[in-house]
Backbone bond lengths (Angstrom), bond angles and torsions (degrees), N, CA, C in turn:
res aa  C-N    CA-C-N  psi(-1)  N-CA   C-N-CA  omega(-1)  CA-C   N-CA-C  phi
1 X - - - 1.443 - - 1.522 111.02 -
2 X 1.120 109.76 -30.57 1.520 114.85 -172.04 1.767 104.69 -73.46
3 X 1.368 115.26 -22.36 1.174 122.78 -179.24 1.635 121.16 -67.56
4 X 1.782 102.97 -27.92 1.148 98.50 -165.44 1.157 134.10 -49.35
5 X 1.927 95.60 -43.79 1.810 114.84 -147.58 1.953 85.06 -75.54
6 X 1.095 112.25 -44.08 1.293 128.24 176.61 1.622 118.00 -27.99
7 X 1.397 92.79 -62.00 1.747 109.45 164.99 1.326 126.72 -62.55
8 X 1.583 110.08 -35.38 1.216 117.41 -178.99 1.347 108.24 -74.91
9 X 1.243 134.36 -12.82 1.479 133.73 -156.66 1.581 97.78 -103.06
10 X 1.238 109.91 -13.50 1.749 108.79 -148.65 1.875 71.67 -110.61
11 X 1.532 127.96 -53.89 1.377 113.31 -175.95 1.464 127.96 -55.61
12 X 1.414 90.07 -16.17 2.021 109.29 179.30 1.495 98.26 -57.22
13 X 1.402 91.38 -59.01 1.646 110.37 -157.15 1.293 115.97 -54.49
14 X 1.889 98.22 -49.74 1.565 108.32 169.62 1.479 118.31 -41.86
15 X 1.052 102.35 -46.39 2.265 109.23 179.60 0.911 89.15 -79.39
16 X 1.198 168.19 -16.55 1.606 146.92 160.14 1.304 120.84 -65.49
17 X 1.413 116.43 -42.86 1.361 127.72 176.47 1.351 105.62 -89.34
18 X 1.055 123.41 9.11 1.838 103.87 168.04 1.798 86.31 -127.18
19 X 1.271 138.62 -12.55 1.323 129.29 136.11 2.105 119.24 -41.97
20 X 1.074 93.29 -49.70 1.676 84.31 -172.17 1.897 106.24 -83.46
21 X 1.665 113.66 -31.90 1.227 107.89 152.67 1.612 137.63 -29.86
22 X 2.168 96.25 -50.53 1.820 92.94 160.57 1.588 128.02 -66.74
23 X 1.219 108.07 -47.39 1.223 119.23 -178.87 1.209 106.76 -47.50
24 X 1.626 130.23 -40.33 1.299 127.54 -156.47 1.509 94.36 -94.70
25 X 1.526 144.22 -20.93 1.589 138.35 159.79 1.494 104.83 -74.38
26 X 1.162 133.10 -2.09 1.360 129.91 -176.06 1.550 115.21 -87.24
27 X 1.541 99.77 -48.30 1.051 123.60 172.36 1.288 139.76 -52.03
28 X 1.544 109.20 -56.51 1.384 140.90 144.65 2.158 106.21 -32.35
29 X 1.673 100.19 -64.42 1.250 88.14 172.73 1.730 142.47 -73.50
30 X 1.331 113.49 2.70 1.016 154.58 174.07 1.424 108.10 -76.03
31 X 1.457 110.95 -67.18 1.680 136.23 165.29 1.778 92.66 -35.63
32 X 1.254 107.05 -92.39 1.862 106.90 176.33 1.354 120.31 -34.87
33 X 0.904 117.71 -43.33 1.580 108.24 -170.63 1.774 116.37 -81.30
34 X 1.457 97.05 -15.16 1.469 120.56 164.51 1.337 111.80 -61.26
35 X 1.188 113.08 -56.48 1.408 138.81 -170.67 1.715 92.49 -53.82
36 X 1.187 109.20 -88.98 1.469 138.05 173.64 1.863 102.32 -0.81
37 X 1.890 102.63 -70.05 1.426 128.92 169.43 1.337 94.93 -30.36
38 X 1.505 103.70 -83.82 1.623 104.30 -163.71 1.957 130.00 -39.87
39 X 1.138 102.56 -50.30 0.863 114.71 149.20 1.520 134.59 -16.80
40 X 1.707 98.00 -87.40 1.671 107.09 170.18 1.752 107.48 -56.78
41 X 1.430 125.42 -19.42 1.383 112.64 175.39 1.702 114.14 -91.47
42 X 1.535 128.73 -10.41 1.176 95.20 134.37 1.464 133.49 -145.79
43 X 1.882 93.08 67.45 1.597 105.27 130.56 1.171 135.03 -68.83
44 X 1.448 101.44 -36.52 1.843 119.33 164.12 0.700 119.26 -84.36
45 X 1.486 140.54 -21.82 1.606 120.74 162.65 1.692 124.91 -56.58
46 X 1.496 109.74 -39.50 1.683 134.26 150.01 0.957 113.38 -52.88
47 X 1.141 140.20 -17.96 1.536 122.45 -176.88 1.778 97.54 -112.04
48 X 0.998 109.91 -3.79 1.749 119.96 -163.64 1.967 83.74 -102.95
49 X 0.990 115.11 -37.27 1.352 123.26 170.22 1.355 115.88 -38.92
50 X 1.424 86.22 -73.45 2.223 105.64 -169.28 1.249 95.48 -76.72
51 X 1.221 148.37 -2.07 1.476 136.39 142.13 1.084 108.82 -34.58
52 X 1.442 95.94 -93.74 1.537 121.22 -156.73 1.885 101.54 -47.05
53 X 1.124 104.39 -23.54 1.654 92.38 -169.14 1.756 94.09 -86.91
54 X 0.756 125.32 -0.22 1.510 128.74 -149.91 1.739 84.91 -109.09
55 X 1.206 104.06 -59.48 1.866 106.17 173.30 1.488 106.14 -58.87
56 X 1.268 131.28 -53.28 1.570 124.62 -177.89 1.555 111.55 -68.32
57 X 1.235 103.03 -12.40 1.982 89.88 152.32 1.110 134.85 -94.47
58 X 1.787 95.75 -17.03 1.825 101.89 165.89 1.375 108.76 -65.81
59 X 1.299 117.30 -44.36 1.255 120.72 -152.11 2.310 94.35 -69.04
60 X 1.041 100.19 -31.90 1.498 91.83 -165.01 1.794 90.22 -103.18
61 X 0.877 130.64 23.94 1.104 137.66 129.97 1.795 127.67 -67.53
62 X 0.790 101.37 -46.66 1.548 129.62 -175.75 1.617 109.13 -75.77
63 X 1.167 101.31 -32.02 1.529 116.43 -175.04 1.463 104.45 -78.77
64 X 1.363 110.58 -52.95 1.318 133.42 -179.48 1.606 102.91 -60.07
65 X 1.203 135.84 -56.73 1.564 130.61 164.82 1.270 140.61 -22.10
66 X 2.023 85.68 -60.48 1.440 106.16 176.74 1.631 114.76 -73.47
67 X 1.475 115.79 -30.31 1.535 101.42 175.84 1.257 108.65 -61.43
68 X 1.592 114.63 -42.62 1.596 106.99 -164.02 1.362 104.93 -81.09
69 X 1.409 141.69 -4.48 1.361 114.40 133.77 1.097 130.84 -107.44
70 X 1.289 95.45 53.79 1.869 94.51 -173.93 1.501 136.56 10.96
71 X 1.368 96.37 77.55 1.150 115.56 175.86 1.875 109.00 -115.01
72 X 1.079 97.75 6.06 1.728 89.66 177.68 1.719 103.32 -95.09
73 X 1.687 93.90 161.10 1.360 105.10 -170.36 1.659 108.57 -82.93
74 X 1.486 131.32 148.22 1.283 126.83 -171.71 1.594 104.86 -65.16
């Protein structure tokens, strides 16, 4: 009898520690897939980049056309 509370305390513990064991692979995988996110956001922020610069040379390209054939409005 004296054994029980003894046992019972150590089986508590056991489900606690293989409780914080999940949490702690969860986490970790959570951590990666975070990682992962970040990542793909800035591949796309760079690529959202060389757009826009890629359009602001069309655009002054375009600009540049229309003066030289005057086609812009006064």
């Amino acid at each position: 009898m004296a054994n029980e509370p003894e046992n019972l305390v150590l089986a508590y513990l056991r489900r606690i520690d293989e409780k914080v064991d999940r949490l702690r692979d969860d986490v970790r995988e959570l951590k990666t897939g975070l990682n992962s996110v970040r990542r793909d956001l800035i591949a796309l922020a760079e690529a959202d980049a060389r757009v826009e610069l890629m359009v602001d040379r069309q655009v002054e390209r375009l600009d540049k056309i229309e003066r030289r054939l005057d086609l812009r409005d006064a």
